[in-house]
Kinemage of the C-alpha trace (Angstrom):
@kinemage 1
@onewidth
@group {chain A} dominant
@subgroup {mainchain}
@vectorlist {calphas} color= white
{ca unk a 1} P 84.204 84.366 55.520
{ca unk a 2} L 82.069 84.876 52.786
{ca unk a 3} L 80.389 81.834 50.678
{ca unk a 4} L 81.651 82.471 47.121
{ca unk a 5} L 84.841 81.261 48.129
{ca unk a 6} L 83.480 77.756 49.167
{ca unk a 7} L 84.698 74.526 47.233
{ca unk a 8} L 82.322 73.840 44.053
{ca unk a 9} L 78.882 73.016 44.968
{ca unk a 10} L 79.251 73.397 49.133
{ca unk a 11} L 77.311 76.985 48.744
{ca unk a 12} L 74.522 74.766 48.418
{ca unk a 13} L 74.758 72.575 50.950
{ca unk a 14} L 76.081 74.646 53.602
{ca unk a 15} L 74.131 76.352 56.329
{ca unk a 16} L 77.089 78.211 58.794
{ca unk a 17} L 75.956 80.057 61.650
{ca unk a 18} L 78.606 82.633 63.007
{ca unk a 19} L 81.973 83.088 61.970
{ca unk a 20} L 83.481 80.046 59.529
{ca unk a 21} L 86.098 79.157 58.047
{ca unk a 22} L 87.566 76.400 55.471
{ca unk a 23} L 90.772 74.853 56.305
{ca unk a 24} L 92.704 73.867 53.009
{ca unk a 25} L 96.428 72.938 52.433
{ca unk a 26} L 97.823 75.817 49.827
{ca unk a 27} L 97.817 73.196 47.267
{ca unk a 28} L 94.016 73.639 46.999
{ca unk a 29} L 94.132 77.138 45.560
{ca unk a 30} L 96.050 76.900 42.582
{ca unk a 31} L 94.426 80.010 41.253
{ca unk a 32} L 96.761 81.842 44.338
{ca unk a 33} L 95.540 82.357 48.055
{ca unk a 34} L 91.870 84.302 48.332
{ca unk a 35} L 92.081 87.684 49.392
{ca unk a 36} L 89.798 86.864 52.458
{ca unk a 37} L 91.992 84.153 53.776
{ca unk a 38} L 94.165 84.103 56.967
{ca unk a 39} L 97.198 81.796 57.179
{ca unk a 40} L 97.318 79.672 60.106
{ca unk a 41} L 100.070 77.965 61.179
{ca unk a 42} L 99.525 75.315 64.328
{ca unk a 43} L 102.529 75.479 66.465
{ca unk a 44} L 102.670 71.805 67.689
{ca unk a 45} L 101.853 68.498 65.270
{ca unk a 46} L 98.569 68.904 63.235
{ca unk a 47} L 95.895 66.467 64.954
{ca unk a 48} L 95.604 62.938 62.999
{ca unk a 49} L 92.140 63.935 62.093
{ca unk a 50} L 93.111 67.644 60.706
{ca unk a 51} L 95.937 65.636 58.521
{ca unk a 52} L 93.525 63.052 57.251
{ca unk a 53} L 90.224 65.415 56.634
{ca unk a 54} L 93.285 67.492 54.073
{ca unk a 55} L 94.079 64.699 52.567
{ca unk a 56} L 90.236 64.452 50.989
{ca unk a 57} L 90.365 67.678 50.547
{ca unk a 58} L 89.247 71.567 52.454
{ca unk a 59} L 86.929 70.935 54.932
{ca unk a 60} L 84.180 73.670 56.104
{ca unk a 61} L 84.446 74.088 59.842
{ca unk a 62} L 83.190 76.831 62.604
{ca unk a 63} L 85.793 78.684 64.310
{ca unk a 64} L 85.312 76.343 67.543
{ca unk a 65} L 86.047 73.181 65.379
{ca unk a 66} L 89.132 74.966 63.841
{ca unk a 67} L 90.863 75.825 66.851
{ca unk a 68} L 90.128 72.006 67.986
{ca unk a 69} L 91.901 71.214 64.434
{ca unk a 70} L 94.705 72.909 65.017
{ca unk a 71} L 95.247 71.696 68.595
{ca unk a 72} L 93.978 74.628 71.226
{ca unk a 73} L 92.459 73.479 74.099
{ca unk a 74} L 89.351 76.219 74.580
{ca unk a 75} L 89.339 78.960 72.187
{ca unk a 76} L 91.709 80.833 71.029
{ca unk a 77} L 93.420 83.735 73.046
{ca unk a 78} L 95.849 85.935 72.454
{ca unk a 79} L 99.148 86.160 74.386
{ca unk a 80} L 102.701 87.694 74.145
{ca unk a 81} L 105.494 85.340 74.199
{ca unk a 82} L 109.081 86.032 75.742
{ca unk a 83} L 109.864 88.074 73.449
{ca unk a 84} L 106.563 90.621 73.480
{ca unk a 85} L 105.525 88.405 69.883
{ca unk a 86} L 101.626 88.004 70.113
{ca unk a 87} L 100.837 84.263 70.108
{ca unk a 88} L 97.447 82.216 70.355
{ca unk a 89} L 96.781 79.980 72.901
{ca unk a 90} L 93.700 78.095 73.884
{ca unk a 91} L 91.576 79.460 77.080
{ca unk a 92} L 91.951 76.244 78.898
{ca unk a 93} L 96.025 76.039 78.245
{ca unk a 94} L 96.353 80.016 79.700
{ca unk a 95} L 94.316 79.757 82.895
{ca unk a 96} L 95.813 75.935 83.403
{ca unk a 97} L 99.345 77.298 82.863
{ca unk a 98} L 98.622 80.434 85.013
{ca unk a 99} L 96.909 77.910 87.916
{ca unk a 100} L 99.533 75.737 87.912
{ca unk a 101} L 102.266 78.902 88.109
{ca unk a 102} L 100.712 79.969 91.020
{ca unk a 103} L 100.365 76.339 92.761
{ca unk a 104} L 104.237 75.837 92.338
{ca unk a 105} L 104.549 78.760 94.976
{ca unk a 106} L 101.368 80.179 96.690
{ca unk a 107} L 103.155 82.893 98.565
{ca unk a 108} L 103.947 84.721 95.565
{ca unk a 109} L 100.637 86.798 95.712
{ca unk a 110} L 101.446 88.669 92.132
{ca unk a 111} L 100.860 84.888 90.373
{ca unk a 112} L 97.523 84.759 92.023
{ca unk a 113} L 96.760 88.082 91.540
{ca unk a 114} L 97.561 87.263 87.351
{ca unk a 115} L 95.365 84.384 87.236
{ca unk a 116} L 92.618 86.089 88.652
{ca unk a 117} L 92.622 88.901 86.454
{ca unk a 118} L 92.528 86.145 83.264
{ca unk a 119} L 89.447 84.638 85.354
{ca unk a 120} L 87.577 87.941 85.424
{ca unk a 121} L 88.594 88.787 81.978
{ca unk a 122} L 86.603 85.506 80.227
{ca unk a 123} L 83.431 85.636 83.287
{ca unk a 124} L 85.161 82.327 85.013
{ca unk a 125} L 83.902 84.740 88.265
{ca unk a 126} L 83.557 81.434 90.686
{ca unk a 127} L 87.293 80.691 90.472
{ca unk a 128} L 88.207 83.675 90.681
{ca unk a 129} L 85.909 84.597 93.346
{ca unk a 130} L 87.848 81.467 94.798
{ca unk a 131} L 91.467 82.949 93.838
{ca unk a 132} L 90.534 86.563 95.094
{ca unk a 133} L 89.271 85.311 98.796
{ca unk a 134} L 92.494 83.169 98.871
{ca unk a 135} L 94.887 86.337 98.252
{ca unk a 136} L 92.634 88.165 100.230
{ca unk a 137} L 92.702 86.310 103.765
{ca unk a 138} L 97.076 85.908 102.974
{ca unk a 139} L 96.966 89.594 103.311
{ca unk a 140} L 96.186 91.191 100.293
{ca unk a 141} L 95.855 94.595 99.576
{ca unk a 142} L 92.887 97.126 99.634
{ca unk a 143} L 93.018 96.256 95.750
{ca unk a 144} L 92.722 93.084 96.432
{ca unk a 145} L 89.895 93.613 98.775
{ca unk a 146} L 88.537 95.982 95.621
{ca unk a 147} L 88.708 93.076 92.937
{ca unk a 148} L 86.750 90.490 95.029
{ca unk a 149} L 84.325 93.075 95.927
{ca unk a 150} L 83.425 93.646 91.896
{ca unk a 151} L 83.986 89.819 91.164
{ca unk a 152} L 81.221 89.214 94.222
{ca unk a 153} L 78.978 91.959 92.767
{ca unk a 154} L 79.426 90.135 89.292
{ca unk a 155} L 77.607 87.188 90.879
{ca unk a 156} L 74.797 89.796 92.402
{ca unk a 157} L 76.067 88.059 95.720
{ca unk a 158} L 75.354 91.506 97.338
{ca unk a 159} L 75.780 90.893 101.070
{ca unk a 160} L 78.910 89.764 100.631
{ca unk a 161} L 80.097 92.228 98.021
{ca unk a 162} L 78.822 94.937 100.715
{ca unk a 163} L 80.939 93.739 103.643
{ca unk a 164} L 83.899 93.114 101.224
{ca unk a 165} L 84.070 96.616 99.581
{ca unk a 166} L 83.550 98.130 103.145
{ca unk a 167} L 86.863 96.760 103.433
{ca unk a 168} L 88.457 97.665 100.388
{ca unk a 169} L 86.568 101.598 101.012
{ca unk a 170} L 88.830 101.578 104.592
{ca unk a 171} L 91.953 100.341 103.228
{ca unk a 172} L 91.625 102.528 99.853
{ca unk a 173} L 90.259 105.729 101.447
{ca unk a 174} L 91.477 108.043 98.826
{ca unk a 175} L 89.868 105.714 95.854
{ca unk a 176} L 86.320 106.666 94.779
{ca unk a 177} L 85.980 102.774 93.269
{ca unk a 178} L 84.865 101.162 96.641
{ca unk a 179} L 82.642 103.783 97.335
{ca unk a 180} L 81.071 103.661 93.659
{ca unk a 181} L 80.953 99.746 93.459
{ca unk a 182} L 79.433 99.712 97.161
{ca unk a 183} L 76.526 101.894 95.569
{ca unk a 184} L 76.079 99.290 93.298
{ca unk a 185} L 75.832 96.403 95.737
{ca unk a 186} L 72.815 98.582 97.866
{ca unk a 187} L 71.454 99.180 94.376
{ca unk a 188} L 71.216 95.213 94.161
{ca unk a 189} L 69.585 95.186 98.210
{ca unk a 190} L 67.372 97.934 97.043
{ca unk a 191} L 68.558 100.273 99.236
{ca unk a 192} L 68.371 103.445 97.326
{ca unk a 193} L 68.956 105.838 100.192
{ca unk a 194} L 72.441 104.375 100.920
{ca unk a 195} L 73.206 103.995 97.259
{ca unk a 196} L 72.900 107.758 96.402
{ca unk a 197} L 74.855 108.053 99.465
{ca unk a 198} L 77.851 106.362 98.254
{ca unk a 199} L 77.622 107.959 95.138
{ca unk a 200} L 77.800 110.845 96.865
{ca unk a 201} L 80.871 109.766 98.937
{ca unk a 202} L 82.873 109.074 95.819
{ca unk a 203} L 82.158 112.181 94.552
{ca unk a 204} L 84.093 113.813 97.355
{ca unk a 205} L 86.347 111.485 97.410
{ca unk a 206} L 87.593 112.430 94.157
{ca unk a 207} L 85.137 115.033 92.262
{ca unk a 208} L 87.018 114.510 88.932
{ca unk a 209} L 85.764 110.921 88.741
{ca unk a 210} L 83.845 110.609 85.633
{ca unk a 211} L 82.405 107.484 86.692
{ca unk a 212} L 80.842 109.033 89.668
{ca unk a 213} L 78.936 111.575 88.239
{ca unk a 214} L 77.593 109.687 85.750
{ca unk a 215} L 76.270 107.164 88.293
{ca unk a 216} L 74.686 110.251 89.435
{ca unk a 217} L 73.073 111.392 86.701
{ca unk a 218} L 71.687 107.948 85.982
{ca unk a 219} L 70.387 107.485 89.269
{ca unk a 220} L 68.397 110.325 89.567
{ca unk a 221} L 67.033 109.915 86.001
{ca unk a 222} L 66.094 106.522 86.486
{ca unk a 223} L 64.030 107.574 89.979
{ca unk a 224} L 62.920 111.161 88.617
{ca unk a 225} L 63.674 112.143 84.866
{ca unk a 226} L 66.149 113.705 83.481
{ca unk a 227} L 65.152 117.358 84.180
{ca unk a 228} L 66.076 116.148 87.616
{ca unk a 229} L 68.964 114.499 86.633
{ca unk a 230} L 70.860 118.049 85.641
{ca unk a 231} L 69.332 120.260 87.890
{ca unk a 232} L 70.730 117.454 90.826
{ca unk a 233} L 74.034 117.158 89.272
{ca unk a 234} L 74.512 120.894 88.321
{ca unk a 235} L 74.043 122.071 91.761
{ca unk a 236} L 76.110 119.754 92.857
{ca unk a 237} L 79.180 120.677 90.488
{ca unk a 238} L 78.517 124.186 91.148
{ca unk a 239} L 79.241 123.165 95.074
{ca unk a 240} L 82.493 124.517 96.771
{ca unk a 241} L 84.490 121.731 96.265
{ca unk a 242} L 83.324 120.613 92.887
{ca unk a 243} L 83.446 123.688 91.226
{ca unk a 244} L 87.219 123.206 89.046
{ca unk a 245} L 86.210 119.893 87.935
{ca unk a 246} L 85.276 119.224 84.208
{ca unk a 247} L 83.787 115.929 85.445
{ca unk a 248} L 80.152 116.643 86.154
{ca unk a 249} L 79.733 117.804 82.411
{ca unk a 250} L 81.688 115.212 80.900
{ca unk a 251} L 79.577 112.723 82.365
{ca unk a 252} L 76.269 114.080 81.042
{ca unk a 253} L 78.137 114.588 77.462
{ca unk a 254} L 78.517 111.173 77.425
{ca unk a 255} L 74.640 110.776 77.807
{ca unk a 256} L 74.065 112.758 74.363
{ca unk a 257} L 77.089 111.658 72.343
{ca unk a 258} L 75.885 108.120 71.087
{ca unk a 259} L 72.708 109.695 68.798
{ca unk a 260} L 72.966 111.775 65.786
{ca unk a 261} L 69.767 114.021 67.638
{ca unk a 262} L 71.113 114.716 70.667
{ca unk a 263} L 74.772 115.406 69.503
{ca unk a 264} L 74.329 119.431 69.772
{ca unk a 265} L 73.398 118.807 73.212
{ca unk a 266} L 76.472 116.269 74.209
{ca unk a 267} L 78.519 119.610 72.346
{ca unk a 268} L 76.939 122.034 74.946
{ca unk a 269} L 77.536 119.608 77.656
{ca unk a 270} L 81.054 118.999 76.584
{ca unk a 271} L 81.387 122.847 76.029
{ca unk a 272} L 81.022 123.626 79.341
{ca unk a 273} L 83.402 121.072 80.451
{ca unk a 274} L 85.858 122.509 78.647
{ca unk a 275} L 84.828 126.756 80.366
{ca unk a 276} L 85.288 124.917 83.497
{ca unk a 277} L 88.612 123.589 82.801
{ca unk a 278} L 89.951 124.374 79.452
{ca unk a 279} L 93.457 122.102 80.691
{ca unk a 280} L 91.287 118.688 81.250
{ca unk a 281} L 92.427 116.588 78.442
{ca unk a 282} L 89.265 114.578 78.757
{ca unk a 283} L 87.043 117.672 78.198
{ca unk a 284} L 89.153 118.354 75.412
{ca unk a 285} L 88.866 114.894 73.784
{ca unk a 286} L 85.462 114.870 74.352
{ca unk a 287} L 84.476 117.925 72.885
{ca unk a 288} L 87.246 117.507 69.738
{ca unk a 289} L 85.428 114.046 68.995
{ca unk a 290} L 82.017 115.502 69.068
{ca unk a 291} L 83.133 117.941 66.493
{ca unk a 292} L 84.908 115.449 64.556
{ca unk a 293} L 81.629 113.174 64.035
{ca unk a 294} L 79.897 115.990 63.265
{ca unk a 295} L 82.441 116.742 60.229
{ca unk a 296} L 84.071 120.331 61.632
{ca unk a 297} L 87.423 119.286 61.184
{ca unk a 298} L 88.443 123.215 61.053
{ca unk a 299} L 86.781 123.171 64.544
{ca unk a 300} L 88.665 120.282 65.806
{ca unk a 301} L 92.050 121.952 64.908
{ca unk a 302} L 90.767 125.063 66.302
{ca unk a 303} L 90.271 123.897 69.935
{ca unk a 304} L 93.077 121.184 70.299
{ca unk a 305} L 95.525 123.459 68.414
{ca unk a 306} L 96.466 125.415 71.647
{ca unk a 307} L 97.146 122.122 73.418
{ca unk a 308} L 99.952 120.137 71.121
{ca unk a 309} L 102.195 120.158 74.286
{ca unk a 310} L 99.838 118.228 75.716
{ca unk a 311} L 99.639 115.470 73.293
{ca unk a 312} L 103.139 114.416 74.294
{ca unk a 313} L 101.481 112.860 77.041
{ca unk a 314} L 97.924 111.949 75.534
{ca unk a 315} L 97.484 110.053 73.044
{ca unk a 316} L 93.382 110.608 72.859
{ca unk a 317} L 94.543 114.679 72.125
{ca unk a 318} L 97.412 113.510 69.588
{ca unk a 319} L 94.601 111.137 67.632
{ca unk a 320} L 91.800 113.121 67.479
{ca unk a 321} L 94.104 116.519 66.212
{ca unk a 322} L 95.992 114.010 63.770
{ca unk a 323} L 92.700 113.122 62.175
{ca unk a 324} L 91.360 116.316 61.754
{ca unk a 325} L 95.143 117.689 60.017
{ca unk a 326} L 95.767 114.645 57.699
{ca unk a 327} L 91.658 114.447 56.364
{ca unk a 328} L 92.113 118.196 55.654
{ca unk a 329} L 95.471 117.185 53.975
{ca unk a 330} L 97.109 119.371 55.662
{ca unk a 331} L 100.432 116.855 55.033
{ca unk a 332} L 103.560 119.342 56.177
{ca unk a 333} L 101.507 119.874 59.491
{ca unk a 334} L 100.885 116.859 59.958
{ca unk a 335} L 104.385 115.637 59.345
{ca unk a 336} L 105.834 118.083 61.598
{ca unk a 337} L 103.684 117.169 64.482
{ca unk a 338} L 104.310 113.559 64.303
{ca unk a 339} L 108.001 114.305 64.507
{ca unk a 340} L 107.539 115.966 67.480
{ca unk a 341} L 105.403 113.616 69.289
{ca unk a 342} L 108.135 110.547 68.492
{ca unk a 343} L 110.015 112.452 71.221
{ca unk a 344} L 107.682 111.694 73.659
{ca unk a 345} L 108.347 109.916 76.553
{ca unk a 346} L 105.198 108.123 76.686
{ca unk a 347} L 105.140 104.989 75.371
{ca unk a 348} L 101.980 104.905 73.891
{ca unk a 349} L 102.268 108.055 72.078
{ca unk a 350} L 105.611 107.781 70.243
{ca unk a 351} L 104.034 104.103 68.950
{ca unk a 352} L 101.255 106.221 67.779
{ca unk a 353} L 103.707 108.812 66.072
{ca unk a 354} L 105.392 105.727 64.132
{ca unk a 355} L 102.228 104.038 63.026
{ca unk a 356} L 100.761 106.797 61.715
{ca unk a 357} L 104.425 107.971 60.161
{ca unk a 358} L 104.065 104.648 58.232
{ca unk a 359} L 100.687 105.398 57.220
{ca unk a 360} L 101.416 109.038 55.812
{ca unk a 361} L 104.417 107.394 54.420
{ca unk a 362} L 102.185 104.929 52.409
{ca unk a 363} L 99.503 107.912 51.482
{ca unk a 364} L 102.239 109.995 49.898
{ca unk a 365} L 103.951 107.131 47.812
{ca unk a 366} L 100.068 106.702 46.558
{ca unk a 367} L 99.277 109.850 45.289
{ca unk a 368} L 102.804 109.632 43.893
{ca unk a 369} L 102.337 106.465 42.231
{ca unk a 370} L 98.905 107.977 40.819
{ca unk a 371} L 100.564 111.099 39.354
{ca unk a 372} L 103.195 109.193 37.301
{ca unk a 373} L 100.250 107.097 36.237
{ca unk a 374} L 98.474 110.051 34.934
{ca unk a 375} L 101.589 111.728 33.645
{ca unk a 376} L 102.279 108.353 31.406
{ca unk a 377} L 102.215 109.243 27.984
{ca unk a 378} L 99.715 106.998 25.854
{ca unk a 379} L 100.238 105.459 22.855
């Protein structure tokens, strides 16, 4: 939050690192609520010392000490309740609850499997290293196997990440992941030679994994330069196997599409993506964006045009066109299309077509209210 809306005098006094805020009963704003403030409502008893620091009045506090006000346990997290409602819960409450869940009945591999994903998700990689190798040795699967792998590799524990995604690779022969995340682990044993060649391996595997390529390209450019990086990976795509997949150039896209300089060349890259397989929505989002940052919204319409069937099922495609039709106000278009897509079957995408429904709702009854504003006769 910003300063000015401190109590009288605190500006001075008051050196906040990070986010802040100031917890106040409303009775401390009788000039109405800021228009930076959040309510916050704590869903159990207010702690004795949040009730009696309000009683001398609003008190400055970090965003640590206000959780602790309000009665988390950890920081804040957010969670749905029975319902699908988003609720906030402290850290240490979720993963205690979620440990606890799975304690009541250990065979129940899916509970384990929950709290170890919650572990990954906020670095707590030791349990769920811990979790993982339990689920693992009661017969998990080659996902399973996958997960501890990554969480081991997280650690840079690399001999054991190597033997455990040599697992995962047999049970999940069909997924490039093991392969990919095994490259990893002989990057971290400095074994470059068996690194490119499970690179390689996930590449056939599956040559329309992104991920793969790119590993590719960054390999050799790291090692060589990155003349050698697209002559490697182009003769590769242009290989028997590889040469239907929009991958290879979507990777090195990427590569180019972060800088205003090297944009034109991410559009080249992304380009040919999209000659080698003008049906990849991927290549297609990819190469829409890139015109979209670069302000052609008449080009954006103009390649994803062709492709509204496919947005049914995309919601990258149905964003990116959306954009480009509503900022060139192109409103009965725009209209239309969104009434299609809220036929979808895709759950994402018809949430998509309502929110931004709402949104062209509230844009018309704007430029509405702004006419009969301008239309109002003066006296």
């Amino acid at each position: 939050m910003t300063q000015p809306n401190l109590p009288a005098g605190a500006q001075a006094n008051l050196q906040l690192d990070g986010g802040a805020a100031i917890v106040a009963p409303v009775s401390a704003f009788p000039g109405g609520i800021p228009g930076n403030a959040m309510i916050v409502l704590p869903l159990s008893k207010p702690t004795d010392d949040l009730t009696e620091g309000l009683k001398k009045g609003p008190m400055a506090v970090t965003q640590d000490q206000m959780w602790e006000l309000l009665g988390f346990n950890g920081p804040a997290v957010q969670v749905q309740d029975a319902e699908g409602r988003p609720i906030a819960i402290g850290l240490e409450d979720l993963l205690g609850g979620l440990e606890k869940h799975w304690k009541e009945n250990k065979d129940d591999l899916n509970r384990g499997r929950i709290y170890a994903q919650e572990l990954m998700k906020y670095t707590r990689l030791a349990d769920a290293e811990k979790v993982l190798a339990r689920i693992v040795a009661a017969g998990g699967t080659g996902e399973d196997w996958l997960g501890l792998g990554v969480c081991l590799l997280q650690q840079e524990k690399f001999d054991k990440a190597e033997s455990t995604l040599k697992g995962a690779a047999n049970l999940l022969k069909e997924n490039p992941f093991p392969s990919l995340h095994l490259a990893k682990a002989y990057k971290g044993l400095e074994d470059a030679t068996k690194e490119r060649e499970m690179i390689e391996k996930a590449i056939t595997i599956d040559p329309n994994c992104v991920d793969a390529w790119a590993y590719l390209f960054s390999q050799v450019k790291e090692s060589d330069d990155e003349a050698a990086a697209i002559k490697t990976l182009t003769e590769l795509a242009d290989a028997e196997p590889n040469k239907r997949s929009a991958a290879p150039f979507i990777a090195v896209q990427g590569f180019f599409a972060g800088e205003e300089e090297t944009r034109d060349k991410a559009i080249e890259w992304a380009e040919k993506a999209v000659e080698r397989n003008s049906n990849d929505p991927l290549a297609l989002t990819c190469l829409s964006a890139l015109w979209g940052q670069k302000g052609d919204l008449k080009k954006v319409v103009e390649i994803l045009q062709p492709h509204e069937a496919k947005m049914a099922r995309d919601v990258r495609l149905a964003n990116n066109y959306f954009e480009a039709l509503f900022q060139n106000r192109e409103i009965e278009k725009v209209t239309k299309f969104l009434n299609a897509l809220a036929g979808s079957n895709n759950r994402e995408v018809k949430q998509f077509a309502v929110e931004r429904s709402r949104a062209v709702a509230q844009f018309l009854q704007q430029q509405q209210q702004q006419l009969a504003g301008q239309n109002r006769p003066t006296s």
